[in-house]
N, C-alpha and C positions, 0 to 999 in steps of 0.2 A: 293294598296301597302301593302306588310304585315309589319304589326308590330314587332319592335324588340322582345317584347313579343311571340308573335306566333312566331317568327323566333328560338326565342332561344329552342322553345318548341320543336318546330319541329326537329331541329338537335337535340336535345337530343332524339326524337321517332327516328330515323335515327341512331344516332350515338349506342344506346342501339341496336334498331332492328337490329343493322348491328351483332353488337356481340352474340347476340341472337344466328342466322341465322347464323352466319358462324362460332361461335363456336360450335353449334350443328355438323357442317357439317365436323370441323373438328375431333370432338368428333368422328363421323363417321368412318372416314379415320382412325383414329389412332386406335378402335377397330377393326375394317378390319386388317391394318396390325399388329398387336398380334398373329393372326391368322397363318401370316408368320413368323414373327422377335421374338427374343428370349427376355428374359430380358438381357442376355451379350450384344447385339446386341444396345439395347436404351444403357446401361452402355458405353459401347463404344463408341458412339455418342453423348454422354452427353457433355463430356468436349473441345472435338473438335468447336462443335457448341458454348459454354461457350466462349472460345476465339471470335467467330466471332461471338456473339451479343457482346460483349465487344465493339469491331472497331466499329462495324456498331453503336450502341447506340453513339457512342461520337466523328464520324468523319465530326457533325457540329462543336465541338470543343463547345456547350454552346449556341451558336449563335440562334437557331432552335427558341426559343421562342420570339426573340426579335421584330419584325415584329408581334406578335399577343397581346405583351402586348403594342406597341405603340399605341397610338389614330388613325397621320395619314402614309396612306401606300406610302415608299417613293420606288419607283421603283430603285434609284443607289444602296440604301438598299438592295433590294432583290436580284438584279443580286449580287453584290459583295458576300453577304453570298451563293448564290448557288455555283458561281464557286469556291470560298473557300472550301464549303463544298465537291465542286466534285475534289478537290485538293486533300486533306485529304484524300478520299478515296480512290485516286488512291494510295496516299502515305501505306496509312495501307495493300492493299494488298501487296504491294511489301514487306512491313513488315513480313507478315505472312508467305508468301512466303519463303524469306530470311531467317526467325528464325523458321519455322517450323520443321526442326531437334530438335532443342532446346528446344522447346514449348513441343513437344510431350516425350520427357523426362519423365516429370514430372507424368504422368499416369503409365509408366513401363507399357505397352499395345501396342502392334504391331499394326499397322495399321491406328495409329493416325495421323502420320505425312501425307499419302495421305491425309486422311479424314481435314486435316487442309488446305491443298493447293488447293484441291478442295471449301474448302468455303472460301476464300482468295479472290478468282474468283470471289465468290458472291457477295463481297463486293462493285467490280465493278459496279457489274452488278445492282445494286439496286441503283447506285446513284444518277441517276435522282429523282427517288420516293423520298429519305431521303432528297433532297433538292426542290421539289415542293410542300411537301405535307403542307406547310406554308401556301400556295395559297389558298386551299381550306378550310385550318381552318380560315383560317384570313375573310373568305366571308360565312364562315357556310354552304359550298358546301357539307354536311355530305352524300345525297342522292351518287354524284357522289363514294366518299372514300366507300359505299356501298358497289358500283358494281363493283371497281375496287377490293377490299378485296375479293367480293365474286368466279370474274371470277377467278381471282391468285390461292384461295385456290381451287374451283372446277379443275382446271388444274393441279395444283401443286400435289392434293389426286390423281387425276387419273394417273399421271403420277407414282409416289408411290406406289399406287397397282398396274401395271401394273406388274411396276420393281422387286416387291417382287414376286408378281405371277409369275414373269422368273425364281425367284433363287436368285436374285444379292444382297440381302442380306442387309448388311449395306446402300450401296451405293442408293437402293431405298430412303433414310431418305437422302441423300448427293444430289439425284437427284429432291426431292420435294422441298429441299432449294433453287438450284439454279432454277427450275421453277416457285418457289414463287415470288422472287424478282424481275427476267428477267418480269414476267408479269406484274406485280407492276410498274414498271420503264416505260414498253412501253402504259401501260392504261395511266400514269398520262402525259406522252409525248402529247397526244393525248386529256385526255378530257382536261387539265389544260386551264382555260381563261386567263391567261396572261404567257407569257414566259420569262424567263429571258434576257437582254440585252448582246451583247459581248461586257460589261465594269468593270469596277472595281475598284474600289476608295477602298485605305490603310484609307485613313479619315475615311472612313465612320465603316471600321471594329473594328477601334482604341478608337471610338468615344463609341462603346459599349461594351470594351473590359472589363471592370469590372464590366456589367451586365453579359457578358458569364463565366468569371471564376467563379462567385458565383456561377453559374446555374449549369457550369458542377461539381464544386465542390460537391453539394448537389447530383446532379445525379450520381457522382464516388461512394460518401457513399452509395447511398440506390444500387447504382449496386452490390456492395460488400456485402451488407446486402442477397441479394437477392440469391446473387449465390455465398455466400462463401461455403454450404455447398456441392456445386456442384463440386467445387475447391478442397475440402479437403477430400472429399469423393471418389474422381478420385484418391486418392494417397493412401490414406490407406484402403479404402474397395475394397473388391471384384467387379468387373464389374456387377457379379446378381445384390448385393443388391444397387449397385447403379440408374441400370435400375429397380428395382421394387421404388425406394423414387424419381427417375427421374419421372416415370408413372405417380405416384398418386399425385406429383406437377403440372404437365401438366398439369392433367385430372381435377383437382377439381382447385386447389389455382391459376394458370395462368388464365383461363376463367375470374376469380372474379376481376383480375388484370389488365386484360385486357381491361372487363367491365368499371371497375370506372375513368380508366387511358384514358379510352373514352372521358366518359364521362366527365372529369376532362380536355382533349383540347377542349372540348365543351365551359362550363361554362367560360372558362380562358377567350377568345373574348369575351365571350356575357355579364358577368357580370364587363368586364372591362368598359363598358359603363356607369355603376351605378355613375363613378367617386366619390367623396368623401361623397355618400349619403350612409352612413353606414347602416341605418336601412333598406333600397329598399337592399343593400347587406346581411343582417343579415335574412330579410325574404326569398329573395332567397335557399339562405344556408340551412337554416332550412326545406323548401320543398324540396329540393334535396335528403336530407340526408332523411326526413321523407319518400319519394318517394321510395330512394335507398334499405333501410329497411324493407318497405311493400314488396319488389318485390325478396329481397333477403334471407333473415333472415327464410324465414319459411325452403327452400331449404337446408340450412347449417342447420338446427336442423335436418332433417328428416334424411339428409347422416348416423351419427353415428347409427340411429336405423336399417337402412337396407341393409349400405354395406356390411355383411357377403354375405346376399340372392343377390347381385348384380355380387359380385364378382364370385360367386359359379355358377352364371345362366351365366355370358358373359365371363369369363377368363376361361383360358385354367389353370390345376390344376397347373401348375410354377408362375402362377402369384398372388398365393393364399395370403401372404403376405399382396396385396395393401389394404385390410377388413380394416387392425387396422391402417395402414394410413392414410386411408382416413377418418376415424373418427377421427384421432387426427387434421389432416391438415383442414380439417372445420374450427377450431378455428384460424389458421392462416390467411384462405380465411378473415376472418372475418377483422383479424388486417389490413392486405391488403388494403382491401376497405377502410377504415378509413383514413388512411395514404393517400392513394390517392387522397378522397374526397377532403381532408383539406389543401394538396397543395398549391394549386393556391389562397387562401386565402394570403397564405403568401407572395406572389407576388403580388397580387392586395395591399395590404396594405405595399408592400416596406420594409417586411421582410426577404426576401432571407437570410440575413445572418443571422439569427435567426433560420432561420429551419435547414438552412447548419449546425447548431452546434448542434440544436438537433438530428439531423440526426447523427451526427457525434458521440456521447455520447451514444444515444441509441442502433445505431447498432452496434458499440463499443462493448459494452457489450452483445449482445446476439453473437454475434459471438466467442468473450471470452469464453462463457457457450459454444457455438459449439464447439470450441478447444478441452476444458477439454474433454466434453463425446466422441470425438471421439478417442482421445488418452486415453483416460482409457479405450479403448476397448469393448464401450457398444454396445450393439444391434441397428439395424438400426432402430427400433421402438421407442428404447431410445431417439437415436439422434433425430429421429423429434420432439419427446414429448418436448424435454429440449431446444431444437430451438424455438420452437412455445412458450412456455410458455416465455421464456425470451422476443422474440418479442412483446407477449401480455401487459406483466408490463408498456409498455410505451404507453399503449393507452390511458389511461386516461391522462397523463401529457400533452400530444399531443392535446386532445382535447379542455381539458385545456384553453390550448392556441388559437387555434383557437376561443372559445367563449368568449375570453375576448378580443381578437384582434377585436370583432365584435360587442361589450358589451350584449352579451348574456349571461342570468343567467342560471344557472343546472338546475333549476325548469322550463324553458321556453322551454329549451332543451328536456327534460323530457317528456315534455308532448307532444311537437312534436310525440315520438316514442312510447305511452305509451301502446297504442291497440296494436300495433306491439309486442311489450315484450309481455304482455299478450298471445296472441295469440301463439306465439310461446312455453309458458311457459303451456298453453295446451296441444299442439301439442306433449310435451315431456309427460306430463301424462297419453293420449290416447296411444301413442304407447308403454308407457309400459304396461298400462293395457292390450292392444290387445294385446300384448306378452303372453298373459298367454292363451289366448285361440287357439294360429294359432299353436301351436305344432303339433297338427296332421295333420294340412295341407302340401300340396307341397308346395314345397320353392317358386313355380312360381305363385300362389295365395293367398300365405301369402305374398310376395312383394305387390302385388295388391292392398291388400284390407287394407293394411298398408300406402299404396300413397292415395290411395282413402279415407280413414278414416283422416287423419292428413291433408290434404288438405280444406276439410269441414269442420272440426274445424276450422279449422285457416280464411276461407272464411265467418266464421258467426260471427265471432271477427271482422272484418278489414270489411264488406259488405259495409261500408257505404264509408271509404276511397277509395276501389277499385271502388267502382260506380261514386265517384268523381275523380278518376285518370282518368278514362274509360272517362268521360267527358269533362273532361280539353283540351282546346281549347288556 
């Protein structure tokens, strides 16, 4: 029988490999279609799609986690929140539907309003996935959420390129969505071990109704946090420069988001186990985080030294721009993770409305700061710059808090990630030094020998951490 130990490890190799592997493959697809699609083309598509993760993210209404932070699994519980959930979303497309004239207003951009009733559609069409996928976090099914991620995106990219390869322009990105979700919906149909009942108890939704409005309250701030600049930049910028700060949040800051956000319904079941043994919760935590860092930290130093040669070797010369994004958005990917990690900390320890307020105050203010720079008519490099850094000031308050919620000291914490800093903290010396010597090289062996160099560094720092990840069982 395996151990919850080995169990939880294992979904976190799963849960990681999954995002690995399918964000690679999504990376794939989305430079494929560059090839075809314009930056107006993602700008245009930005806010359409804004709308319909909105419905989709919150047409459990909060309920989504309630079944993985319980001890046990009550089956009236699960039916009731699926067909709720499948309630909900039939309710939101009809919304979208309905007020898509209205909605599409707000961008002054032709073409939104199809583009919104087409992913209206989707919303349907995914509902099964958004109300099974409890099933599989709740039993650390992570292998299956794998293969179901991975057939959706392999189908959903090819269908994408295909579309693009015809001509059809926008609608290719309108046609990956609904093949995303339709797949998604009919995998979990299919592999899910238990199915919901045709029943439904008011008791029972009533009973955890002031566990979901914290949840989703917290979840409305950080959505808002997330895609306000997505929101305000569909109204006052241009369609280009919204598709070039759209790109380079996809391509760098999402992957990171998605990663930790993984990994984070991972940990949520597995460390609810520890029940009130804080320190079996404190060491966890700390190998998480220490893990997450080894695996991530060296990647987000290395971006600012060689997106110029990245972007120059794969984009097309209109996309030239995304260089000095994606070195600023590094440090976001960064906050990201953090944020995410420390989550479910505050749900294990019966926090929620503690975070709901930080949440609430923090993103408050960085989005304040996104107002100002975008009404003062600054550049879109501005805008990210002064988004990110705002976002940043609350890292440490944030963390703060999670190490005191777990009576973990800065000096314990510290040393968890200390080779990691280090390592990194070469990685930025070496590549400036080799900066001085790759000027006469091509840009496509000065990339090279830039990953190749910063990598070894940083692999002679960490040797002994990665040899015990590599082994961890």
């Amino acid at each position: 029988m395996v151990s919850l130990k080995n169990k939880t490890w294992l979904g976190i190799q799963w849960s990681f490999g999954s995002q690995v592997v399918n964000q690679a493959m999504v990376l794939i697809f989305n430079l494929a279609l560059l090839s075809w699609l314009t930056p107006q083309d993602f700008g245009l598509f930005a806010f359409p799609y804004l709308v319909f993760s909105f419905f989709r993210s919150f047409h459990d209404f909060g309920y989504g986690d309630v079944l993985i932070v319980k001890k046990e699994w009550n089956p009236l519980t699960f039916s009731s929140i699926f067909w709720l959930t499948t309630a909900i979303a039939l309710l939101c497309t009809v919304l979208i539907i309905f007020f898509a004239p209205g909605i599409a207003t707000w961008t002054r951009n032709t073409g939104s309003e199809s583009i919104l009733i087409w992913l209206g559609m989707a919303l349907m069409l995914g509902a099964a996935q958004a109300g099974l996928e409890v099933v599989f976090r709740k039993n650390l099914l992570f292998e299956k959420l794998f293969w179901m991620e991975f057939y959706a995106n392999l189908t959903s990219g090819m269908v994408a390129i295909y579309m693009a390869w015809q001509g059809y322009g926008i609608y290719a990105l309108i046609g990956k969505t609904l093949t995303y979700v339709a797949v998604l919906s009919v995998l979990s149909l299919i592999m899910v071990p238990e199915k919901p009942k045709f029943q439904f108890s008011m008791a029972e939704v009533k009973s955890h109704f002031s566990f979901a409005t914290a949840n989703i309250g917290d979840q409305l701030v950080q959505f808002v946090f997330k895609n306000a600049d997505t929101f305000l930049l569909a109204r006052f910028a241009p369609a280009t420069h919204l598709g070039w700060y759209d790109r380079a949040f996809k391509l760098l800051v999402f992957p990171v988001q998605q990663a930790s956000a993984s990994v984070a319904r991972v940990i949520l079941p597995a460390f609810s186990t520890f029940g009130d043994d804080k320190e079996k919760l404190a060491a966890a935590y700390l190998k998480l985080m220490a893990t997450s860092a080894l695996l991530a930290f060296p990647f987000l130093v290395i971006i600012p030294f060689v997106s110029e040669e990245v972007v120059f070797l794969l984009f097309d010369p209109s996309w030239r721009p995304l260089s000095t994004l994606f070195s600023i958005f590094t440090l976001m990917a960064l906050t990201q993770g953090v944020f995410a990690l420390g989550n479910p900390i505050f749900y294990l320890s019966g926090r929620v409305s503690t975070l709901f307020r930080f949440s609430l105050i923090s993103r408050s203010s960085a989005v304040l700061v996104l107002c100002f720079v975008i009404f003062t008519g600054q550049d879109i490099e501005w805008v990210a710059l002064s988004f990110t850094l705002a976002a940043t000031f609350f890292v440490l308050p944030f963390q703060h808090l999670v190490l005191k919620m777990l009576n973990i000291g800065w000096s314990r914490f510290w040393k968890s990630i200390e080779r990691v800093v280090l390592g990194c903290i070469l990685i930025g010396v070496s590549l400036i030094l080799l900066h001085l010597f790759t000027g006469a090289m091509d840009t496509g062996t000065a990339l090279l020998l830039k990953i190749i160099v910063a990598l070894l560094v940083y692999a002679v720092v960490v040797k002994n951490d990665l040899l015990a990840l590599a082994g961890r069982h």
